[in-house]
ZAMARGU-4260 file (C-alpha; in steps of 0.2 Angstrom, whole numbers, plus 5000, padded with zeros to 4 digits):
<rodrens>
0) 5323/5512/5350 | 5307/5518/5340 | 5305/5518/5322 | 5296/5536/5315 | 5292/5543/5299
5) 5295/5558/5293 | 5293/5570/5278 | 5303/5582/5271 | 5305/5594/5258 | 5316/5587/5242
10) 5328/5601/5246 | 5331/5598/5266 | 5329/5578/5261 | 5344/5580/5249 | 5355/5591/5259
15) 5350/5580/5277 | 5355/5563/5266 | 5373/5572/5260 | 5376/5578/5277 | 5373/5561/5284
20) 5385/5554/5270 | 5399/5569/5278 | 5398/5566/5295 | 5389/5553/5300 | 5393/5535/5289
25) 5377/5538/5280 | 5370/5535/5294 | 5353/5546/5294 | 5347/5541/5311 | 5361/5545/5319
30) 5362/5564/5311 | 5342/5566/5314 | 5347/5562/5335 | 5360/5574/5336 | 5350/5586/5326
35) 5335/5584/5338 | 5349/5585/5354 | 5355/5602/5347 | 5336/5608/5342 | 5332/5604/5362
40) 5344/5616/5369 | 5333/5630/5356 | 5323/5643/5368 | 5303/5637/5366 | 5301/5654/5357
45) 5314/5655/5346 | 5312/5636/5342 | 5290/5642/5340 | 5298/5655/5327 | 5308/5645/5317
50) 5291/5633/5315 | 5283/5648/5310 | 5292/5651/5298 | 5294/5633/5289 | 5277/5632/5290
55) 5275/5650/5278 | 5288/5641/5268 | 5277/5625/5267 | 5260/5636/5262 | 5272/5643/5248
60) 5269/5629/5236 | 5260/5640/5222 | 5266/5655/5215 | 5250/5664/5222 | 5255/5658/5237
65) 5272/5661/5237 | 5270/5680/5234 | 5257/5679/5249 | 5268/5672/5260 | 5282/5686/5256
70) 5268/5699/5258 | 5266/5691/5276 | 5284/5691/5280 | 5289/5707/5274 | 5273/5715/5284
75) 5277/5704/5299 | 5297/5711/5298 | 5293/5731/5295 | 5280/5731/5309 | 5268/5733/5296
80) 5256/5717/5300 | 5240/5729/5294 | 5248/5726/5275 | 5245/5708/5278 | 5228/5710/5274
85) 5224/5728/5265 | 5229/5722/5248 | 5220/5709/5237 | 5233/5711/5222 | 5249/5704/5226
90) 5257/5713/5212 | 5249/5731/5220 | 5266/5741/5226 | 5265/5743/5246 | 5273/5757/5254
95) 5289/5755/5268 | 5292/5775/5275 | 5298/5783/5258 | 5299/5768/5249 | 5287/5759/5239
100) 5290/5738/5236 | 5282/5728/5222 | 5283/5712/5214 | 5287/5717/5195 | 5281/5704/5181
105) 5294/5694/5171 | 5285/5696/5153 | 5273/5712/5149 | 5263/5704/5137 | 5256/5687/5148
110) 5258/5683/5168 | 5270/5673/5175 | 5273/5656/5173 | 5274/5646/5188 | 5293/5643/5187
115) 5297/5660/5182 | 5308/5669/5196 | 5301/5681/5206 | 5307/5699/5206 | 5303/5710/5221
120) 5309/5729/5216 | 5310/5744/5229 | 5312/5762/5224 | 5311/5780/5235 | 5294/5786/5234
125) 5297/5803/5231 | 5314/5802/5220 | 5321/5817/5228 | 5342/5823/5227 | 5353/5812/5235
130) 5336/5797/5236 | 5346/5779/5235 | 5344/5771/5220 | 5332/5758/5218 | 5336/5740/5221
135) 5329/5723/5212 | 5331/5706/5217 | 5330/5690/5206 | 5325/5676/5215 | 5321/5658/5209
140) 5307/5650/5212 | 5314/5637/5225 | 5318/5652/5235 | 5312/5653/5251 | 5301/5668/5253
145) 5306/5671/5271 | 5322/5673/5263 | 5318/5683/5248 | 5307/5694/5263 | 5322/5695/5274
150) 5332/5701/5260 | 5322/5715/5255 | 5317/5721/5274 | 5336/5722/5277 | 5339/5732/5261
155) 5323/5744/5267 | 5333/5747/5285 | 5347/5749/5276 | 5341/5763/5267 | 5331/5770/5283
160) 5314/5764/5282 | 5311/5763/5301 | 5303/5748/5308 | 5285/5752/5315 | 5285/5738/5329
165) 5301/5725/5329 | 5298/5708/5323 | 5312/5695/5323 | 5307/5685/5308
</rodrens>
């Protein structure tokens, strides 16, 4: 048997070492090998996919970063991926179809605060009769932003914002 080291996220370290505590005696070797036995059976693309997208999570470390990384995401998810890099701002609204998406502030009178929630916003663009209503998510900052991406590409479909070029993430 070898011995390896590791490192993890606090979050996935915590939840890993309850797991253990669940299922498997506490035993954290144990639950990392039948982990690693299930991640095997993982097509290589999906499994290149899902390291993609820890990786985004990882670079999210900063707020900038953070609202970079859901940029990226949501681009990468609409078919957009041109997005990724036409806009400097990060708070500048991008538009989905008829829909336009931005990152509101949480104060008016100073930026945010490297804790504050983030709080992506979309809305028609133009409001004409029978537009959906806009939508506003509250996400922590421990949120993933893959997550908090997902969230909002679903909700854009969901009102008919066609995708440009399907993307899984």
């Amino acid at each position: 048997m070898k011995k390896l080291s590791i490192s993890l996220d606090d979050d996935l370290a915590d939840q890993a070492t309850t797991l253990a505590e669940q299922v498997a005696g506490g035993n954290f070797s144990l639950l990392t090998a039948v982990a690693l036995r299930l991640l095997s059976t993982v097509p290589a693309h999906d499994l290149a996919e899902l390291i993609e997208l820890q990786r985004v999570d990882r670079r999210a470390a900063t707020r900038d970063a953070w609202m970079r990384a859901f940029w990226d995401v949501l681009s990468d998810i609409m078919g957009r991926p041109e997005m990724k890099t036409a806009f400097d701002n990060p708070l500048a609204p991008r538009q989905f179809g008829d829909f336009y998406a931005v990152l509101l502030l949480n104060n008016v009178a100073r930026y945010d605060a490297e804790d504050d929630p983030f709080i992506p916003y979309i809305g028609p663009m133009p409001v004409k009769p029978g537009s959906p209503p806009p939508f506003q998510w509250n996400f922590d900052r421990a949120t993933s932003p893959v997550v908090a991406a997902r969230a909002v590409a679903s909700k854009l479909r969901e009102y008919g914002v066609e995708v440009s070029a399907p993307q899984r993430r």
